[in-house]
N, C-alpha and C positions, 0 to 999 in steps of 0.2 A: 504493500500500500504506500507506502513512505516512497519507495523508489517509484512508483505512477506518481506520485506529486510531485516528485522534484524533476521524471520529464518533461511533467506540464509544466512547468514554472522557467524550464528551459523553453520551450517550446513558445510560450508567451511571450517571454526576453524576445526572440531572434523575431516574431511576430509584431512586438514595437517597434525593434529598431530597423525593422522593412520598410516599415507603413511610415516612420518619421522621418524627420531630416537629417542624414549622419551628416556632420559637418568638419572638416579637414582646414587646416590651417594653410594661406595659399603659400607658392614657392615666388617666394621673394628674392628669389637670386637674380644678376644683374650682367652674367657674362653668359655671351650670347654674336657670335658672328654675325654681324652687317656692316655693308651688306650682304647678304648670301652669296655664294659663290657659284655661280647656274653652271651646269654643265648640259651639254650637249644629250638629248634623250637618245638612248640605244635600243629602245624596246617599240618605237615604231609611235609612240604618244608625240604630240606637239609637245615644248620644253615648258616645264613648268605646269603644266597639265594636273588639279586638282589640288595646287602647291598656294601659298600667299603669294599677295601682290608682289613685284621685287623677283623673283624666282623665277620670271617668263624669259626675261634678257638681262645683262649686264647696266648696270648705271653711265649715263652719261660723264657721273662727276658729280661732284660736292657742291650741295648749295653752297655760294660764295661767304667767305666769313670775315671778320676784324676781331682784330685784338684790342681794338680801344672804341670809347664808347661815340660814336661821330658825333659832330655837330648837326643842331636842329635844320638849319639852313643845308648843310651838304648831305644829311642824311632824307630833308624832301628832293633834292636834284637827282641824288644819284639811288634811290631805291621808293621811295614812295612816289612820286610823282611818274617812273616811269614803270611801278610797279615787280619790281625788284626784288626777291628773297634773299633776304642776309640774316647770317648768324653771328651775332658779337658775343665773342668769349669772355665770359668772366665779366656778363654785361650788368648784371644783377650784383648789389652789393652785399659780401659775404659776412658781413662786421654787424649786420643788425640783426635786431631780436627776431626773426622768423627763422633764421640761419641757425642762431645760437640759444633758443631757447625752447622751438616746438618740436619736441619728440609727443605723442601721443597722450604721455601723462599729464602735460605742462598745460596742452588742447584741454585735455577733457576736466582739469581743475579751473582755468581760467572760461573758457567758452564753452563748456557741456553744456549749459542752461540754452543757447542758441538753437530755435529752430532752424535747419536747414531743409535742402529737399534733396533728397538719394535717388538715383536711377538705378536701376536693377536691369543686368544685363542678362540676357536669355541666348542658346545658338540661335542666330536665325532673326534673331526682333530684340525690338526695344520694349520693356513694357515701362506703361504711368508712371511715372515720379511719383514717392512720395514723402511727407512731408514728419522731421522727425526729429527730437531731439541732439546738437551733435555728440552728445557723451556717447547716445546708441551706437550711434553709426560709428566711433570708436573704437565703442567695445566690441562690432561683430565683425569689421569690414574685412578683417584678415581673414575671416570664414565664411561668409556671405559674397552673393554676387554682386556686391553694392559696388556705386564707383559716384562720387560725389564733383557736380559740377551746379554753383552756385553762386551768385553774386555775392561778392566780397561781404558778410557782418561789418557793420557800422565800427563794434569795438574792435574788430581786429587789423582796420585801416592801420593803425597808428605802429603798427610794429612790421610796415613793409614798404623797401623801398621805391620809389617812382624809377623809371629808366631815361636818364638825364635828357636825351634825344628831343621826347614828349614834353617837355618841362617850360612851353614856351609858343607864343603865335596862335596858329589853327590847329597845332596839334590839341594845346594844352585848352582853348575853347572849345574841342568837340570832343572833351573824353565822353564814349557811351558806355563804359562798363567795367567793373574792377571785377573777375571771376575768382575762384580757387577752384582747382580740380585734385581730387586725390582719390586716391582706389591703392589695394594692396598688390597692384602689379597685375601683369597677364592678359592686361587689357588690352584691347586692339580699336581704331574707331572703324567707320567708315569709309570709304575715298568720298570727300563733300568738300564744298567752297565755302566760304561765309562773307554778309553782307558789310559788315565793318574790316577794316583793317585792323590787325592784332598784333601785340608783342608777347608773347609768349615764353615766362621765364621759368626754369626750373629751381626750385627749392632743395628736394629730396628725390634719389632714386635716377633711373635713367628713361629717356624717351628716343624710340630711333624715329624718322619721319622721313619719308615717302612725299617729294615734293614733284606734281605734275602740272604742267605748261597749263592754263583752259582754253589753249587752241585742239585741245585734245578729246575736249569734255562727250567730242557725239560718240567714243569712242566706249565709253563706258556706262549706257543704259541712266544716265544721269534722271534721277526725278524732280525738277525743278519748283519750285515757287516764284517766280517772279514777285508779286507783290512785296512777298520778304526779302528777294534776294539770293535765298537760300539754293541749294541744289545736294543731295546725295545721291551716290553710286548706288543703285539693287544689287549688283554682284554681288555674293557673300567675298570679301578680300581675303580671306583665309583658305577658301578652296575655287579657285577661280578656274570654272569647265573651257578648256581654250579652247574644242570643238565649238563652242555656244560666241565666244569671245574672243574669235583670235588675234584681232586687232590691237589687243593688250599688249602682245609679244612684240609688235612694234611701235610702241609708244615709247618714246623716253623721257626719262624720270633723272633727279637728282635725289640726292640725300642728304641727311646727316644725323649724328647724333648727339644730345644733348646732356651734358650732364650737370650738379649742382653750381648754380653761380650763371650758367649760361643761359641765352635769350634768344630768340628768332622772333623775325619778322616777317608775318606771311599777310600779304597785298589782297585784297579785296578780289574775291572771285578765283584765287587761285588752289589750283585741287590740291589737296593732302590727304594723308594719312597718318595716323600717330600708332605708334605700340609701345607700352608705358610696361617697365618693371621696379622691381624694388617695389618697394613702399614710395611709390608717387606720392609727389604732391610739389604742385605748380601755382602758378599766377599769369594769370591774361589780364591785359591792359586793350580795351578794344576801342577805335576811335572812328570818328566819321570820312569816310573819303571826300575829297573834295577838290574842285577843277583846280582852284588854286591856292597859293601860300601865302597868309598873312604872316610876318616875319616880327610883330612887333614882339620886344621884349628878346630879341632873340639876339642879340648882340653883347647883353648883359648876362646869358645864362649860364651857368656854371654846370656841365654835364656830370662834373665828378663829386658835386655837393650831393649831403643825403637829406632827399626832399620826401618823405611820408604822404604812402598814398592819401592821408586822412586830411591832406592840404586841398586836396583836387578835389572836383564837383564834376558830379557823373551824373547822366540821363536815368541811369536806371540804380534802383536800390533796393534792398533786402527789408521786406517786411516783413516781422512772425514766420520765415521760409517762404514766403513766398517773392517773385520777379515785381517789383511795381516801376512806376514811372516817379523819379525823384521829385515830391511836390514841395520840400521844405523851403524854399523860398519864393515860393507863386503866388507870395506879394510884389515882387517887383515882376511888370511885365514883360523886362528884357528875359526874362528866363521862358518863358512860353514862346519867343519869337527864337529864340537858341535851339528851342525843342523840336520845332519847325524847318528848322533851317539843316538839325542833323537828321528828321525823318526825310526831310528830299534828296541827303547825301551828295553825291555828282548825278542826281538824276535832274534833267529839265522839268518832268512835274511831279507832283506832290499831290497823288491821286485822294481823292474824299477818304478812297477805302482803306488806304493806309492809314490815314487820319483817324478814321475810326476805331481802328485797333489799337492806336494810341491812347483816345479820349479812354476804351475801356481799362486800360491801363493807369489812369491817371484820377480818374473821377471818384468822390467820395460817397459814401453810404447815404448823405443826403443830397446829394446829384440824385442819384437812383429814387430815394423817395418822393422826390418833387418831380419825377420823369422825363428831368433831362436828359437828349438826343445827341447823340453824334451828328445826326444830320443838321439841328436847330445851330450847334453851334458852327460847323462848317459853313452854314450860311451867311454865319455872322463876318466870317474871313473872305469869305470868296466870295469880293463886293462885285466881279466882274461876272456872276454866274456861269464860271468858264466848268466848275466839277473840278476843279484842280486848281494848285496853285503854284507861281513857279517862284524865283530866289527874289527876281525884280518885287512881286506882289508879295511875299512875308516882308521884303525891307523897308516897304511903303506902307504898312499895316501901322495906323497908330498909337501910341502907348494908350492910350484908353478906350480905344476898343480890342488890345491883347487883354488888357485889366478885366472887360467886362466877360470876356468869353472864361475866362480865366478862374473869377471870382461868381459869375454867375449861371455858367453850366457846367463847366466840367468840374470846379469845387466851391459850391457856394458853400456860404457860411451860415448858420440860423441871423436871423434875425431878433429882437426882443419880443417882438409878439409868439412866433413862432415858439419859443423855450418857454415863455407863460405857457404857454398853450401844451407843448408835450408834458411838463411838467404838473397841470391838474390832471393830464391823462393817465 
């Protein structure tokens, strides 16, 4: 009898730990050949046939790099302006508190209480983000498919450095976003473009990157957004079928890889791919592209000072985990024509419908209760009932009716009747 219970009691063990999640600590190791070295197929397959991206042909060559940090002025001539990949070594500075003070523990004592918002990676897809305190994501992410990409926490600005380049002009006017990405390695992304220009610096861990021309882009089943800007590969880039894709095999591609201290700049619309090991954990710096360079301020700049991201004013901000649209100072109406000015980016117009996914971004809980419109306040800008608006018409918008669209549909404020009024209710 005794020995029938303790097969069942075995029996039950190996029947939970079926049915649950066994969870394994990831490999956070960091040596790893790239780029790969293709060899020629002898079995009658196209090269690189069911292999990652990189593995079809040989690299052109190294994305271009600097050992020192350029100037604002020679760094828009000679790579942003003519959209340019460079990698500056040692572009990040290694002396400040992110470098020398966030291992895991230091995170989760100081910013555990932060909600952020985790993406969970699956073969095949992406599934919902969600939104979570960061101690959890901490405590599991070395066991878990989490991999954390979120707009920088308010408190954790202040312990990371700016990259001197940005620090000045048009750059330092259209910053749109301060991110942190981390995950415990293993990660792959997609091959996709993005609508901002980014600086992308590494902290911890290693990144190798997959840099592709977007003269390339029909090449690769690209799923596009226009409105956003946006575009991703379908391929899966980890087993790419060359019968379905042979075109891959002659695309050429650059490289490089990244490690702490280092920075790349990757130009608006240009393909990449990233694969992250170690215990990642990076910082993007994303800014508005734009036809031209205002230089003011940039004569005085000092690229080798340490400027704190928590000096700069960014489009977008972290609320309670969630992406909002930075409204803390939308009392002054130059900040809604700024906002304007980087939703049109270097495009000629500034459709309604981008504008409205702005307003949804931006608007307060009593916007919504008094049923204010994207459309109503659209109206209010676009005095030329064109549906659109271009650089000329935000720059001729005037300060009081930025203030009124501002203050009275996308975030009013109560009024004193109105607070009597909710307040008997």
């Amino acid at each position: 009898m005794r020995k029938s219970v303790i097969v069942l009691c075995v029996f039950a063990a190996v029947i939970h730990l079926c049915a649950g999640d066994i969870l394994f600590p990831k490999d956070t190791s960091v040596d790893f050949v790239f780029p790969p070295k293709v060899r020629r197929s002898s079995s009658g397959l196209p090269d690189g046939h069911l292999r990652p991206l990189g593995w079809q042909r040989a690299p052109e060559g190294k994305v271009e790099e600097m050992f020192s940090i350029p100037e604002p002025k020679e760094f828009w001539e000679t790579h942003v302006k003519p959209k340019k990949p460079l990698v500056i070594r040692e572009g990040f500075n290694q002396s400040t508190p992110c470098f020398q003070l966030w291992d895991d523990k230091y995170l989760k004592n100081t910013y555990g209480h932060i909600n952020i918002e985790v993406t969970t990676k699956k073969p095949g897809k992406i599934v919902e983000p969600q939104i979570m305190p960061f101690k959890r994501f901490l405590l599991r992410y070395n066991l878990e498919d989490w991999y954390l990409v979120s707009p920088l926490p308010e408190e954790m600005l202040e312990e990371i450095p700016a990259v001197g380049s940005l620090m000045c002009g048009s750059f330092k006017e259209h910053l749109q976003e301060a991110e942190i990405w981390m995950s415990s390695g293993g990660t792959s992304s997609a091959l996709h473009y993005d609508p901002d220009h980014n600086m992308h610096c590494l902290i911890s861990g290693r990144k190798d990157i997959i840099m592709i021309d977007p003269k390339y882009k029909d090449r690769f089943e690209m799923e596009e957004n226009k409105e956003e800007g946006t575009g991703h590969s379908t391929i899966d880039m980890e087993m790419i079928n060359m019968y379905e894709n042979s075109k891959v095999g002659k695309t050429n591609w650059r490289w490089t890889t990244l490690w702490p201290g280092d920075c790349i700049f990757i130009p608006q619309g240009h393909l990449h791919q990233v694969r992250s090991y170690g215990r990642s954990l990076s910082v993007t710096v994303l800014w508005t592209p734009m036809k031209e360079f205002n230089d003011t301020g940039c004569g005085e700049a000092n690229v080798t000072a340490h400027v704190p991201l928590s000096s700069l004013d960014f489009v977008w901000k972290l609320y309670d985990g969630q992406r909002l649209i930075n409204t803390d100072n939308y009392d002054d109406p130059e900040v809604l024509r700024k906002h304007l000015i980087s939703l049109l980016r270097n495009e000629p117009k500034l459709t309604r419908e981008r504008f409205f996914k702005y307003f949804e971004k931006a608007r307060n809980d009593f916007s919504r209760s008094k049923g204010q419109t994207p459309h109503a306040a659209f109206r209010q800008l676009d005095l030329k009932k064109k549906n659109y608006l271009t650089a000329k018409d935000i720059n001729r918008l005037s300060s009081n009716l930025l203030k009124r669209v501002a203050t009275k549909y996308i975030r009013p404020a109560e009024d004193e009747y109105e607070k009597v009024l909710k307040d008997e209710l």
